[in-house]
The first five atom37 places (N, CA, C, CB, O) and aatype in JSON, in Angstrom:
{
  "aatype": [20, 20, 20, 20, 20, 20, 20, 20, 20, 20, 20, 20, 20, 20, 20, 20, 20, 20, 20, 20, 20, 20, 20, 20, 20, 20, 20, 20, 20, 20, 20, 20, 20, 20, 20, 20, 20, 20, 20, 20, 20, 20, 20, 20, 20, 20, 20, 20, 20, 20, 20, 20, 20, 20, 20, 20, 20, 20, 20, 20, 20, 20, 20, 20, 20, 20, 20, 20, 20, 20, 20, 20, 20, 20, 20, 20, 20, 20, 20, 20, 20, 20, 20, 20, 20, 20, 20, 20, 20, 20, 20, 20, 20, 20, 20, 20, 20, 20, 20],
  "atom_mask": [
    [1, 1, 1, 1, 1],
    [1, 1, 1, 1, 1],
    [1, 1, 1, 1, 1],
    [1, 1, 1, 1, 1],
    [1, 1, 1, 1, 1],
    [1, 1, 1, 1, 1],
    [1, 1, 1, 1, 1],
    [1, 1, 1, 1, 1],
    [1, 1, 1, 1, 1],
    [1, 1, 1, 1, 1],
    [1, 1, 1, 1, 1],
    [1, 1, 1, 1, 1],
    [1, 1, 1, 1, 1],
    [1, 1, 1, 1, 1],
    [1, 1, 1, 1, 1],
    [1, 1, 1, 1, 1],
    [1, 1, 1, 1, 1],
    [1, 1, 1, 1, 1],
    [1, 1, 1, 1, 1],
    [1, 1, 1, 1, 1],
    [1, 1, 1, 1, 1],
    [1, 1, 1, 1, 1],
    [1, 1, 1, 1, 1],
    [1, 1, 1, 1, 1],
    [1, 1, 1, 1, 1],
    [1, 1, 1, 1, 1],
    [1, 1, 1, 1, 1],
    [1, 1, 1, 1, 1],
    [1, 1, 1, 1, 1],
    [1, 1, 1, 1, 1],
    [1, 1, 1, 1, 1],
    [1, 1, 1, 1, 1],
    [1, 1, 1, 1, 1],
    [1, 1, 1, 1, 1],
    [1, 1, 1, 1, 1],
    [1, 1, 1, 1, 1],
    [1, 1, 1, 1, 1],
    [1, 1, 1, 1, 1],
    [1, 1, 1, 1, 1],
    [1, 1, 1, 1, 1],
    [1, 1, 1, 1, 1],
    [1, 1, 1, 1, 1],
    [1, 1, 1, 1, 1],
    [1, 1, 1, 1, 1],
    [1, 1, 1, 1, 1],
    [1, 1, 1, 1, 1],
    [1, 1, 1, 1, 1],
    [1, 1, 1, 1, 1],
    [1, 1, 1, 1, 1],
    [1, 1, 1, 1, 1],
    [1, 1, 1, 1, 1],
    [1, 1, 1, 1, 1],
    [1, 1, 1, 1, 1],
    [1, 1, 1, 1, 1],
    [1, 1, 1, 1, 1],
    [1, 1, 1, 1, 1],
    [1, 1, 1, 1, 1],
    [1, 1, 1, 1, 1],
    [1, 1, 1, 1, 1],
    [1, 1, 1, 1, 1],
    [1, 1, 1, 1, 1],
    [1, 1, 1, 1, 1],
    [1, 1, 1, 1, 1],
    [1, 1, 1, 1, 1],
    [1, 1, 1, 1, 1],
    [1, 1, 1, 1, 1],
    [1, 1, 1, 1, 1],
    [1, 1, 1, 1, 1],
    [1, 1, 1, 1, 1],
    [1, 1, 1, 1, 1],
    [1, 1, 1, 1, 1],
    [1, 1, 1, 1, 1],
    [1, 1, 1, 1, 1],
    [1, 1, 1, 1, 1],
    [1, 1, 1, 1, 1],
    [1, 1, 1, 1, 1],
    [1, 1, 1, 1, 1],
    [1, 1, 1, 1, 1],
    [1, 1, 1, 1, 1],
    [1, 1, 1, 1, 1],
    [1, 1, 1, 1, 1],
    [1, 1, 1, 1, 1],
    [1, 1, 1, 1, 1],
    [1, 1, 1, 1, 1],
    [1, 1, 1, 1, 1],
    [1, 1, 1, 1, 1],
    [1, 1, 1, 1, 1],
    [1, 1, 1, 1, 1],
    [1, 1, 1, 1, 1],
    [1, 1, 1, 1, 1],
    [1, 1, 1, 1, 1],
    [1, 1, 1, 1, 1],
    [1, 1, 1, 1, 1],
    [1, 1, 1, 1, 1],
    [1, 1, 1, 1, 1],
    [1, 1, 1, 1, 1],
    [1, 1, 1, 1, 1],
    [1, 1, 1, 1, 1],
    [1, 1, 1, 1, 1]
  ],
  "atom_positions": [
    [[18.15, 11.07, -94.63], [18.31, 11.74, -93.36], [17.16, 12.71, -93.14], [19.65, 12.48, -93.3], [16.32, 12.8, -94.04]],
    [[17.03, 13.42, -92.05], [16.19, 14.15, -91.72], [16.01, 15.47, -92.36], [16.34, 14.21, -90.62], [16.92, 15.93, -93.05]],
    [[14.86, 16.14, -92.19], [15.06, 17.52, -92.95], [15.73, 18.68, -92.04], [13.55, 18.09, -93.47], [15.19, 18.89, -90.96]],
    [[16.75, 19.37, -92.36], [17.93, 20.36, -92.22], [17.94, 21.54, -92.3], [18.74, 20.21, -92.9], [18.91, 22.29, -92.18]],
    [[16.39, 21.92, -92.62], [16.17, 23.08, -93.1], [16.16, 23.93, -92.57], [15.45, 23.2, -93.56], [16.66, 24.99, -92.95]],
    [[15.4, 23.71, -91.22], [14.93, 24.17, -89.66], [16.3, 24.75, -88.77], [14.2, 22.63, -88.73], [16.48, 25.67, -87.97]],
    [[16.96, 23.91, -89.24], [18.15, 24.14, -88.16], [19.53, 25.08, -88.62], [18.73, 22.58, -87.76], [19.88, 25.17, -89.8]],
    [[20.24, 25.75, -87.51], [20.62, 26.71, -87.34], [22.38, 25.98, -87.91], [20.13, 27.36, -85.79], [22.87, 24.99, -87.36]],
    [[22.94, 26.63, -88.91], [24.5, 26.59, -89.14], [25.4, 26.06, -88.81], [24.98, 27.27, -89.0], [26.22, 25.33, -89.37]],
    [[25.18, 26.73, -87.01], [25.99, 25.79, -86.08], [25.81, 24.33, -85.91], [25.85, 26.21, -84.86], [26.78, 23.57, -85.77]],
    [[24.82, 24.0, -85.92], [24.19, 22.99, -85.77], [24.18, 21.65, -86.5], [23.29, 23.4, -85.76], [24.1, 20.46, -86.18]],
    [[24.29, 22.43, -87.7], [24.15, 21.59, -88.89], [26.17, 21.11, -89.3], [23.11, 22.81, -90.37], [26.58, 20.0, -89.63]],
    [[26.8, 22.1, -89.16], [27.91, 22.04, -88.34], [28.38, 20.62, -87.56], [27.63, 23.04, -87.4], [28.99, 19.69, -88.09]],
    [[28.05, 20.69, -86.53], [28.18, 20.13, -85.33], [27.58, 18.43, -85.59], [27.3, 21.13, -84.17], [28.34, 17.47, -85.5]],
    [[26.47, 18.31, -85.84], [26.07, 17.16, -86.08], [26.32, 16.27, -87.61], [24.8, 17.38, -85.76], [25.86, 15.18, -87.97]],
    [[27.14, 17.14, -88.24], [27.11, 16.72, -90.15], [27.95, 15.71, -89.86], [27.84, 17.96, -91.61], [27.49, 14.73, -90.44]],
    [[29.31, 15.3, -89.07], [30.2, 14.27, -89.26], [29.48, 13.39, -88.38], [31.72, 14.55, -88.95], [30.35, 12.72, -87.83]],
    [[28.22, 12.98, -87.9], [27.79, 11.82, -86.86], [26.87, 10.68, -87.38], [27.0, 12.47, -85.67], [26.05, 10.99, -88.24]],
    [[26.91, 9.64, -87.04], [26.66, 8.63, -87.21], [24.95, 8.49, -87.39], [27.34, 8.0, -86.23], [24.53, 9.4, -86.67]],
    [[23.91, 7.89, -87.93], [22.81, 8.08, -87.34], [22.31, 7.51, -86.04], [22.13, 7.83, -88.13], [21.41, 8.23, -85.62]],
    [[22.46, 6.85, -85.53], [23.02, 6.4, -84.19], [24.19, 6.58, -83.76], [22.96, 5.27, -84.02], [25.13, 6.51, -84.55]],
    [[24.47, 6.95, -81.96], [25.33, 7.16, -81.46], [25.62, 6.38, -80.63], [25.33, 8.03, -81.19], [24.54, 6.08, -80.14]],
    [[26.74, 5.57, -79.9], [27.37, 4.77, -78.92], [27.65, 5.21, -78.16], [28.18, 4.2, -79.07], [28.21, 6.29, -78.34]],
    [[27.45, 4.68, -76.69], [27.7, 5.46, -75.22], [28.5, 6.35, -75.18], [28.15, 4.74, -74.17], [28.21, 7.46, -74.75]],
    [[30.29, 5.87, -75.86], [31.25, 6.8, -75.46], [30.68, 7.88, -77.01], [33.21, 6.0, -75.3], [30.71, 9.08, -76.72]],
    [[30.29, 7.65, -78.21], [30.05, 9.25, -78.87], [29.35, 9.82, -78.16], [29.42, 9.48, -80.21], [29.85, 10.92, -77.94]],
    [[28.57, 9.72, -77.73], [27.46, 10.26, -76.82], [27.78, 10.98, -75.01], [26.48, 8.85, -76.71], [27.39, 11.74, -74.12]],
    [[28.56, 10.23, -75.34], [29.61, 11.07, -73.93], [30.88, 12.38, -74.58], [30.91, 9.39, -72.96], [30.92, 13.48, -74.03]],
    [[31.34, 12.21, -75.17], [31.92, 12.86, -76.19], [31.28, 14.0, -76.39], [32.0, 12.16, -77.29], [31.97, 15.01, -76.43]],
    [[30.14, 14.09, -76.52], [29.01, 15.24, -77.5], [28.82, 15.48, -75.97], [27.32, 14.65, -78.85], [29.54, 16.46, -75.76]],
    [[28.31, 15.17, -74.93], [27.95, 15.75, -73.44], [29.03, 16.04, -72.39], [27.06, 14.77, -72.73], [29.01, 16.47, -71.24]],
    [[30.15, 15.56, -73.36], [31.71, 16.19, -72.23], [32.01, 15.65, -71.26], [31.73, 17.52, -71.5], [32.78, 16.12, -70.42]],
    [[31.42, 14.47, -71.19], [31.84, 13.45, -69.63], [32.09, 12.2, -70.4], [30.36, 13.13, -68.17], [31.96, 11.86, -71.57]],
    [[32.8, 11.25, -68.5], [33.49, 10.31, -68.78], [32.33, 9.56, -69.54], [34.22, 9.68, -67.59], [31.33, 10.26, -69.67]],
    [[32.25, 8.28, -70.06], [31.3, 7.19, -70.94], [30.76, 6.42, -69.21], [32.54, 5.76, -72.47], [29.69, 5.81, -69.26]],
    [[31.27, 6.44, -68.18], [30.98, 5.58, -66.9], [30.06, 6.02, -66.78], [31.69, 5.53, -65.7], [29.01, 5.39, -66.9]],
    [[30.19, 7.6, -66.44], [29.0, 8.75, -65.97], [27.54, 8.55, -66.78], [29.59, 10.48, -66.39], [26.42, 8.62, -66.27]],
    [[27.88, 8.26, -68.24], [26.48, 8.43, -68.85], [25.86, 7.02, -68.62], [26.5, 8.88, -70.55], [24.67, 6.78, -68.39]],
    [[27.12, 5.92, -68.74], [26.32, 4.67, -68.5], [25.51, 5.01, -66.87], [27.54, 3.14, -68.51], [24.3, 4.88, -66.68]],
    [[26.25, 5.33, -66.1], [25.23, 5.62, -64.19], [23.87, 6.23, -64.79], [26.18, 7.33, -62.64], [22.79, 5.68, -64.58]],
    [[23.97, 7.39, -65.54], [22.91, 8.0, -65.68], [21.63, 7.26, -66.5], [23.36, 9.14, -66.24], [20.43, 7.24, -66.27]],
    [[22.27, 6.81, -67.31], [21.33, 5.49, -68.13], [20.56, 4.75, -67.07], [22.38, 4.19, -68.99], [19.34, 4.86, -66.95]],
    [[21.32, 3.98, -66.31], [20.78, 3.05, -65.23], [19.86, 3.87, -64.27], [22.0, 2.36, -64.38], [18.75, 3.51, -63.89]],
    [[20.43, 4.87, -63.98], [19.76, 5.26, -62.89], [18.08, 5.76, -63.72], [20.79, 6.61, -62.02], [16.94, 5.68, -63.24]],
    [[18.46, 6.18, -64.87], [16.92, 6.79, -65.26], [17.1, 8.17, -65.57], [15.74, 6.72, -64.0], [15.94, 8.47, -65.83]],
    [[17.96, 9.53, -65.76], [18.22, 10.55, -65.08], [18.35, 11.05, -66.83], [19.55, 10.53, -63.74], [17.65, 11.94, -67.32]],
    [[19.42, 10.25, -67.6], [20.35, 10.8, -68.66], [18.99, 11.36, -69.72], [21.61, 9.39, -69.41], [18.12, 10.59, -70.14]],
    [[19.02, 12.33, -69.93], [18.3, 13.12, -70.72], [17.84, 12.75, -72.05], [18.92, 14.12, -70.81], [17.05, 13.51, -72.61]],
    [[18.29, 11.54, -72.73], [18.0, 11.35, -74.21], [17.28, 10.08, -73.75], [19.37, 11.23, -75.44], [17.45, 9.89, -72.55]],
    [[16.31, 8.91, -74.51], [15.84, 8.17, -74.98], [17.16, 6.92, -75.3], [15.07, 8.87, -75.98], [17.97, 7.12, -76.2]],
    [[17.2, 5.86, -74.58], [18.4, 4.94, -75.09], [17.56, 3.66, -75.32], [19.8, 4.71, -73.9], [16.71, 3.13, -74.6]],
    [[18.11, 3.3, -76.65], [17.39, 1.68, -77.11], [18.79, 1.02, -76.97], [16.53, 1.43, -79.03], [19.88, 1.57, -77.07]],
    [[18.53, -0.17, -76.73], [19.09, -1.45, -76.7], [19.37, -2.34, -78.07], [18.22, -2.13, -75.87], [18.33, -2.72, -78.59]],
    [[20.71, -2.79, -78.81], [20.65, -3.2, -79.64], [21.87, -4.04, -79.98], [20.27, -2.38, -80.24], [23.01, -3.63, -80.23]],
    [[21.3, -5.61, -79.94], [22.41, -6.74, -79.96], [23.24, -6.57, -78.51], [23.54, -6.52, -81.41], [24.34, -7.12, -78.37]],
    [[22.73, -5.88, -77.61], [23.44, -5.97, -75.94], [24.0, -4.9, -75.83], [24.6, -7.1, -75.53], [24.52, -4.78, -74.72]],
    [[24.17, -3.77, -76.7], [24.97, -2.56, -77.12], [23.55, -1.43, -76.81], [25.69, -2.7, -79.05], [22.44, -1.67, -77.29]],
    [[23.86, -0.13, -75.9], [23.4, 0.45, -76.42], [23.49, 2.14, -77.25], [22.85, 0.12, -75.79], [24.46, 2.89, -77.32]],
    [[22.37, 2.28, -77.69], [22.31, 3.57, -78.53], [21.48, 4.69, -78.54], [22.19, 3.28, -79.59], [20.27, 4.48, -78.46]],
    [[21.95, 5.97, -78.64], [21.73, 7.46, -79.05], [20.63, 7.21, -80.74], [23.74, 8.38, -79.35], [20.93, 6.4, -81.62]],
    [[19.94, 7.73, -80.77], [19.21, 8.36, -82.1], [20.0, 9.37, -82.16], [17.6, 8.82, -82.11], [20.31, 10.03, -81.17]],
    [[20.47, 9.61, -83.5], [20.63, 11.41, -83.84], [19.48, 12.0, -83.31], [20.68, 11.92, -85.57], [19.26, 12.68, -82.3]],
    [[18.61, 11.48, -84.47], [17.38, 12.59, -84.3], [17.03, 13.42, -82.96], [16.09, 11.85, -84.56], [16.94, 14.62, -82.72]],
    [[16.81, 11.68, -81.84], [16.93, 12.92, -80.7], [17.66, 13.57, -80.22], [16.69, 12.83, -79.83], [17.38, 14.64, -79.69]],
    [[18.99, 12.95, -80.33], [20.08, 13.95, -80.01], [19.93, 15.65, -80.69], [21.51, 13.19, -80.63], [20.35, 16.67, -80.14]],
    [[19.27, 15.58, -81.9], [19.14, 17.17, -82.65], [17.93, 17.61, -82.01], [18.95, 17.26, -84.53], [17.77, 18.83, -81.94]],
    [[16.95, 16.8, -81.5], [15.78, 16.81, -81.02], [15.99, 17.93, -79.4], [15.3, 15.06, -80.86], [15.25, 18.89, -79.19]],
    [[16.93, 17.57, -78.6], [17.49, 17.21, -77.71], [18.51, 19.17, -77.72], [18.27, 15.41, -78.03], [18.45, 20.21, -77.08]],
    [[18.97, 18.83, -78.42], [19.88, 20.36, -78.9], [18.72, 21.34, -79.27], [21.08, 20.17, -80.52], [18.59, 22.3, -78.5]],
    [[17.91, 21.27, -80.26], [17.16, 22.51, -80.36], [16.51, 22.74, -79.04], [16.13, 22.47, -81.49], [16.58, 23.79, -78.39]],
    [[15.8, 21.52, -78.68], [14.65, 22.17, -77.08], [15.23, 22.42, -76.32], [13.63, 21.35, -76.2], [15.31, 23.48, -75.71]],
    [[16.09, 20.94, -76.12], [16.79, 21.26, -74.51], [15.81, 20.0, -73.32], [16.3, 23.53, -73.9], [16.23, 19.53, -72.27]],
    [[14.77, 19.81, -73.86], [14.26, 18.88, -73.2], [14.47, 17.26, -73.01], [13.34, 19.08, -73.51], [14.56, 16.37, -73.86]],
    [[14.5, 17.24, -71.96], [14.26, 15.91, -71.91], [13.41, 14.83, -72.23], [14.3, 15.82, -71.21], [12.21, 14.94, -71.98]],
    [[13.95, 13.55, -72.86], [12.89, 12.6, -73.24], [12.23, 11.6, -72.32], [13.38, 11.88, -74.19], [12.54, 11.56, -71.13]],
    [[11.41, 10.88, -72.78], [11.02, 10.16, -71.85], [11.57, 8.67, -71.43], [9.87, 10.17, -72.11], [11.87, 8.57, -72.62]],
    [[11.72, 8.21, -71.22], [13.03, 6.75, -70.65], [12.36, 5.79, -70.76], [13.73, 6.58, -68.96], [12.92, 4.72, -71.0]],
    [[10.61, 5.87, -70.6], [9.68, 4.91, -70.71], [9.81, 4.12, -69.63], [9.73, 4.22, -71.87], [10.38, 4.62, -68.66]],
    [[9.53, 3.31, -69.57], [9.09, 2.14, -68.65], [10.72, 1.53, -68.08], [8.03, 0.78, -69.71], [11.5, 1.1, -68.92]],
    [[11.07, 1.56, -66.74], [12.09, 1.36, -65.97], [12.09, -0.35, -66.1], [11.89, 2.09, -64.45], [11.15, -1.0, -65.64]],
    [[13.15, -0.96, -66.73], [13.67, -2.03, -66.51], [13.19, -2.46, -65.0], [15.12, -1.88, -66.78], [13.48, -1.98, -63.9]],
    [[12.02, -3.93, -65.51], [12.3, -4.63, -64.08], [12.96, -4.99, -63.5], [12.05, -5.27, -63.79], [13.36, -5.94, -64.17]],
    [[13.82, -5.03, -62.08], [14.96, -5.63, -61.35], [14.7, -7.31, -61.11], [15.13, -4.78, -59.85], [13.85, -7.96, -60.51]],
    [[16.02, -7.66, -61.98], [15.92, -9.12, -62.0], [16.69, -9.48, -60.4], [16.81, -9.84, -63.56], [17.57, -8.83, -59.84]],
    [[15.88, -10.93, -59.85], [16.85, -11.16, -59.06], [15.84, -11.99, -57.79], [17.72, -9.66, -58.69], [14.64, -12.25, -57.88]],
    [[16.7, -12.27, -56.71], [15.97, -12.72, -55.4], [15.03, -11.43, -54.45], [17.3, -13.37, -54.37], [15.78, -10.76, -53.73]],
    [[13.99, -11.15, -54.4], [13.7, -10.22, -53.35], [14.62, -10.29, -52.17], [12.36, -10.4, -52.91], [15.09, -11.28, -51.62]],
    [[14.81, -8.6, -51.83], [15.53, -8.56, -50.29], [14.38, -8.81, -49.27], [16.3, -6.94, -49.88], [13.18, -8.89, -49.53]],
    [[14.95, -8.91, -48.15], [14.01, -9.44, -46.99], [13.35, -8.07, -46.66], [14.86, -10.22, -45.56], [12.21, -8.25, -46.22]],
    [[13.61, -7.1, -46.7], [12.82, -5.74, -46.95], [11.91, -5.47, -47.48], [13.24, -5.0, -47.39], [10.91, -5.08, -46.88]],
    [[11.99, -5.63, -49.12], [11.13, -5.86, -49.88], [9.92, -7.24, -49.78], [11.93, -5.84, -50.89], [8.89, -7.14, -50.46]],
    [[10.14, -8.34, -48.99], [9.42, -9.24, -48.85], [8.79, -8.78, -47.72], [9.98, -10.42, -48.86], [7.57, -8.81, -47.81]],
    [[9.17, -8.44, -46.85], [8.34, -7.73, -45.59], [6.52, -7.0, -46.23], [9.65, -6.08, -44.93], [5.32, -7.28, -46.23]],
    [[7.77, -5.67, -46.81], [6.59, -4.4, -47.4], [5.31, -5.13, -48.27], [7.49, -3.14, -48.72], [4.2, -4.67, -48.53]],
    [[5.95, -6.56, -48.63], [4.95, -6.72, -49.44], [3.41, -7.41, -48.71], [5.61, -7.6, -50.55], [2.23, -7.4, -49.06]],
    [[4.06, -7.88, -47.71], [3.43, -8.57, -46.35], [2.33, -7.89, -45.62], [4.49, -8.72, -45.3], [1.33, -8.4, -45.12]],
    [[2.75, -6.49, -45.65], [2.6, -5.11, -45.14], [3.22, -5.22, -43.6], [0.91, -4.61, -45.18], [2.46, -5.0, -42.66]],
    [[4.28, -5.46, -43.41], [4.92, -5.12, -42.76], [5.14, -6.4, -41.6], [4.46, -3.88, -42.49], [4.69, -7.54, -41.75]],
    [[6.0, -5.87, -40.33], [5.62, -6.83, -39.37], [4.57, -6.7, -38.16], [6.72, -7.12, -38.87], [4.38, -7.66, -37.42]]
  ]
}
């Protein structure tokens, strides 16, 4: 595991019974909302931690989650999932540049 040294009682506390990865609903759990809410926030781009994808499931790092508790900052989400699908006739327009 990570080094423990740095961090504050409470803390060490708080995160000692967790998994090294976390699952939507622990991870909702630890942020006090429904598991729907964090999945919206996931999608939308918004939810404050770093989420990988794994076997169709996804997951929390501790690390950043402790990462995440000491700063307070937000991570970066990286590169937004391309939208699979048919273009709307909107989007086929703009691409046209217009009518």
């Amino acid at each position: 595991m990570q080094k423990l040294s740095g961090l504050s009682e409470a803390l060490i506390a708080r995160i000692a019974d967790l998994p090294a990865v976390l699952s939507i609903p622990q991870i909702s759990l630890e942020f006090q909302q429904p598991a729907d809410t964090t999945r919206k926030q996931i999608r939308k781009g918004t939810f404050p931690l770093r989420v990988q994808s794994l076997g169709g499931q996804k997951f929390v790092s501790l690390g950043d989650y402790v990462r995440f508790l000491e700063t307070g900052e937000a991570q970066s989400q990286g590169v937004p999932a391309r939208r699979v699908g048919r273009p709307t006739n909107a989007s086929k327009l703009a691409g046209k540049g217009g009518i």
